[in-house]
N, C-alpha and C positions, 0 to 999 in steps of 0.2 A: 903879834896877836892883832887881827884886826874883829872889831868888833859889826854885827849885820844886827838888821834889824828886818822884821818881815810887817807889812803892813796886809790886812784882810777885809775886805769890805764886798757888798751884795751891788752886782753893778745898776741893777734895775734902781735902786735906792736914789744913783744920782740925776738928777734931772738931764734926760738928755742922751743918760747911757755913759758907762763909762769912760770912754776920751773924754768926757767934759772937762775930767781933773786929771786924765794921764797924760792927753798931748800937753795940755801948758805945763805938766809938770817935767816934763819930758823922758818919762816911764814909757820907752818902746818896749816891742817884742824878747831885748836884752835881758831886762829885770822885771817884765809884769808878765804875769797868765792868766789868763782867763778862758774859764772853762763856764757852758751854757749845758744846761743841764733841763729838758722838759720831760714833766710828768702830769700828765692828767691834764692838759691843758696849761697847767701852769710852767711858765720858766724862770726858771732861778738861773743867776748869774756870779758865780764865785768869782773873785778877784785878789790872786795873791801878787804881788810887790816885794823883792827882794834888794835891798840896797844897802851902803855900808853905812854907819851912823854918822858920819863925816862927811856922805854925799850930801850936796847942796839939795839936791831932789827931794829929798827926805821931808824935809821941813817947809819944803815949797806942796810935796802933797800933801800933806798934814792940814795947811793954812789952806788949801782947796776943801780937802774934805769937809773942814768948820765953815767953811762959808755957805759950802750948801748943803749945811745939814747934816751929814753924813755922819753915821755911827762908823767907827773901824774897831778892829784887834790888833792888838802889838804885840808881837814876841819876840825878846833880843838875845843872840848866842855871842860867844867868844867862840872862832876858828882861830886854831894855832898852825904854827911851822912845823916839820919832824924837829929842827933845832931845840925850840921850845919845848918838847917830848921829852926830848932828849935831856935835856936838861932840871926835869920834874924833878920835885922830890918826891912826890906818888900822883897816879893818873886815877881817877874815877872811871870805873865803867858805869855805861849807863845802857839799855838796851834801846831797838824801836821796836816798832809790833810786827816788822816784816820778820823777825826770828823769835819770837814770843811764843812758845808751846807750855801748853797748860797742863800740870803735874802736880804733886804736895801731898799734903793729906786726907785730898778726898779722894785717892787713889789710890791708897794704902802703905805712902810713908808714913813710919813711925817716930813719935817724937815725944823725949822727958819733958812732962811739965812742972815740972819740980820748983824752977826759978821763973817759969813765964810771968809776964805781968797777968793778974785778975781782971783788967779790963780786956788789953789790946791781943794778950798771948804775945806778944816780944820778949824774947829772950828763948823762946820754947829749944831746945837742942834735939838735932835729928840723929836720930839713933839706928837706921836702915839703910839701905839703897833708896835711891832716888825714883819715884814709881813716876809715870808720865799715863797720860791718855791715850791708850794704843789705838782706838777704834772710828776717832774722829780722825778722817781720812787727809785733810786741812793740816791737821798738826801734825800727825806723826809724815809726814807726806815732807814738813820743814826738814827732816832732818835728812833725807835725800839732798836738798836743797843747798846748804848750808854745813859748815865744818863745825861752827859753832853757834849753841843756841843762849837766848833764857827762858827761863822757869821761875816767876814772881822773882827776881832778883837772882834765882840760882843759876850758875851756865856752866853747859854740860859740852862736850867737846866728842868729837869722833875719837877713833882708834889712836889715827896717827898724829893727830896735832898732841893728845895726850902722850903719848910719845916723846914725840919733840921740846915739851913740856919736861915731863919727870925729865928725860936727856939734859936739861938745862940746867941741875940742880939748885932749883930755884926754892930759898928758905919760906919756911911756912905754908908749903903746899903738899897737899897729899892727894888721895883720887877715895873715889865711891864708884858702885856699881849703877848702873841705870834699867830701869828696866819698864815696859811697858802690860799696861794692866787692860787684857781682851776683854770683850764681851762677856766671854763664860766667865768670868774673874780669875782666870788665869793672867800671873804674873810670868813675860819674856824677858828675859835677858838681851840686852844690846849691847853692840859692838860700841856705846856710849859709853864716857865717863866725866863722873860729875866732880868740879873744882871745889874743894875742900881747904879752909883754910882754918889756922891754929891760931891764928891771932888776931883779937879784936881790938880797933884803935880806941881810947876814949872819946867821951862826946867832942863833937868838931867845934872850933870858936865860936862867940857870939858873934865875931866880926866878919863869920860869913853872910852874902847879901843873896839877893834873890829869892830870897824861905818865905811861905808864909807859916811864919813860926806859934799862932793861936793856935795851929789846926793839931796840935800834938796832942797827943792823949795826957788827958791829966792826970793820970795816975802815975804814970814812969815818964813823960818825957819822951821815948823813943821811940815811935811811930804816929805813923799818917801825917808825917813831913811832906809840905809840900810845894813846889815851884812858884812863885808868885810874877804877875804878867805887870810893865814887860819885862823881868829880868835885865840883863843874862845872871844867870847863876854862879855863881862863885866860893867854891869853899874854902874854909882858911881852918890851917891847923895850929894848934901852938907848936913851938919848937921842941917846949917838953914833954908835947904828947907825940912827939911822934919818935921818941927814943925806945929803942926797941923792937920799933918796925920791921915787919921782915918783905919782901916779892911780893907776896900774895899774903892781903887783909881783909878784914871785912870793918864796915863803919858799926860805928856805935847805933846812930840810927837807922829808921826805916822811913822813904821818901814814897809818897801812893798811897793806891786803897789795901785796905785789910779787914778782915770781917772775922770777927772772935766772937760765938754765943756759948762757948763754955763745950761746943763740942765739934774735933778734928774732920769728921762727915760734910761739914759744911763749912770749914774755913779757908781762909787766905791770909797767908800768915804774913807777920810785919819781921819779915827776913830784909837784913840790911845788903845795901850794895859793897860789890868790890871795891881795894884800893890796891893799885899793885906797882912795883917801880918799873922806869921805863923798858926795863930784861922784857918782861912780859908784854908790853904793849907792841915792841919790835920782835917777837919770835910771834905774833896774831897779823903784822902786816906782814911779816914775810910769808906766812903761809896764805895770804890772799883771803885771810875773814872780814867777811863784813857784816852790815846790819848792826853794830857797835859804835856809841858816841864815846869821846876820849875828854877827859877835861882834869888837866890839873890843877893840882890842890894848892893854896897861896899857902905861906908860910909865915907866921906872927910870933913876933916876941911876948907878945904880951897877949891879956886876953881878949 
């Protein structure tokens, strides 16, 4: 595992322009980009920096930036090996927004809210096929694009990777219909299907890092989880919660936005993300999906 770190700063900010603080830090073309962007007269100068946290560079731009001034952002990931995949006891999906198609219940999935929470709606259970946005041409347009997508945490998969899938008898998975919802409000049917699973893990340790964990709803707990800068993120499970795990899980909570005013027309629900064992992450690389972050889960004895 090696860990990176991205630095971001406005290059007009440093006096001089930005080589003031990339040539002495010795951020070439390798690890810096910079992109010049004018509008209306004005030019904005984005400046991203990619390097490992162990690069000497790191901490020599850092002591640049404070000396003159400079505001930056930091965000830090863990990149794994396939070995360390391999070796997971479960993998986190997480999506980007390059396969992000917008679907749920303002679409006309149906869902019990019998057990949701009264603030967040977490916990809500979907009780239909999975409706998507047929008419924004952007979204449904991903799915040409891409083998597999998300939908606020849900991912829906084409024909054949579902296939290859169910093929793999993989515990704790099942399929749902997908279907996309036209203009006239007619509901289609797609050669989609959406990943369904039967078991949810309990809440993840407290000794997981990266959270910022105020941001929860205080009624349940389990939503509007969120990433805190710079990371990297890191979840840690007990050992005893994860007896009984099966392939294919869902987390206890929900990481993101979610908007619940008591009616489905206008929400975005705090659906939890995937956890699945490495079976599932190697039958999504062999079929060449991308647009998916992988991050396994640490394992604690204690809490």
């Amino acid at each position: 595992m090696k860990t990176k770190a991205q630095i971001f700063f406005s290059g007009t900010d440093v006096p001089g322009r930005e080589q003031t603080v990339l040539s002495p830090a010795g951020c070439g073309p390798d690890v810096a980009r910079v992109s010049e962007i004018g509008w209306q007269g004005k030019l904005t100068v984005n400046v991203f920096v990619i390097l490992d946290v162990e690069d000497p560079r790191l901490a020599l731009l850092q002591k640049l930036l404070l000396a003159y001034k400079v505001d930056w952002q930091e965000l830090r990931w863990d990149e794994y090996t396939d070995e360390e995949y391999e070796a997971a006891r479960l993998i986190l999906v997480t999506d980007t927004m390059d396969i992000s198609v917008v679907g749920g219940p303002r679409f006309g999935t149906d869902y019990d809210l019998s057990s949701a929470c009264p603030a967040c709606g977490a916990g809500m259970r979907q009780t239909s096929a999975y409706v998507l946005d047929g008419v924004t041409p952007d979204e449904i347009g991903k799915l040409r694009t891409y083998r597999a997508v998300d939908s606020y945490s849900e991912i829906l998969v084409d024909e054949r990777l579902s296939e290859t899938l169910e093929g793999a008898g993989l515990s704790g998975l099942s399929f749902r219909s997908v279907y996309a919802l036209q203009a006239d409000k007619r509901q289609i049917k797609l050669t989609w299907r959406q990943l369904w699973a039967s078991h949810t893990l309990p809440p993840m340790s407290p000794r997981s890092t990266g959270i910022l964990w105020d941001r929860a709803c205080k009624t349940c707990g389990r939503s509007r989880l969120d990433t805190s800068s710079p990371g990297p993120l890191r979840i840690a499970y007990r050992a005893r919660d994860l007896e009984g795990a099966q392939d294919v899980n869902r987390m206890w909570e929900h990481f993101g936005f979610a908007r619940w005013k008591g009616d489905l027309k206008t929400a975005v629900l705090s659906q939890p993300m995937f956890l699945v064992t490495p079976k599932v992450w190697r039958i999504f690389r062999d079929a060449g999906v991308t647009g998916f972050k992988w991050l396994p889960i640490r394992v604690v004895e204690d809490a």
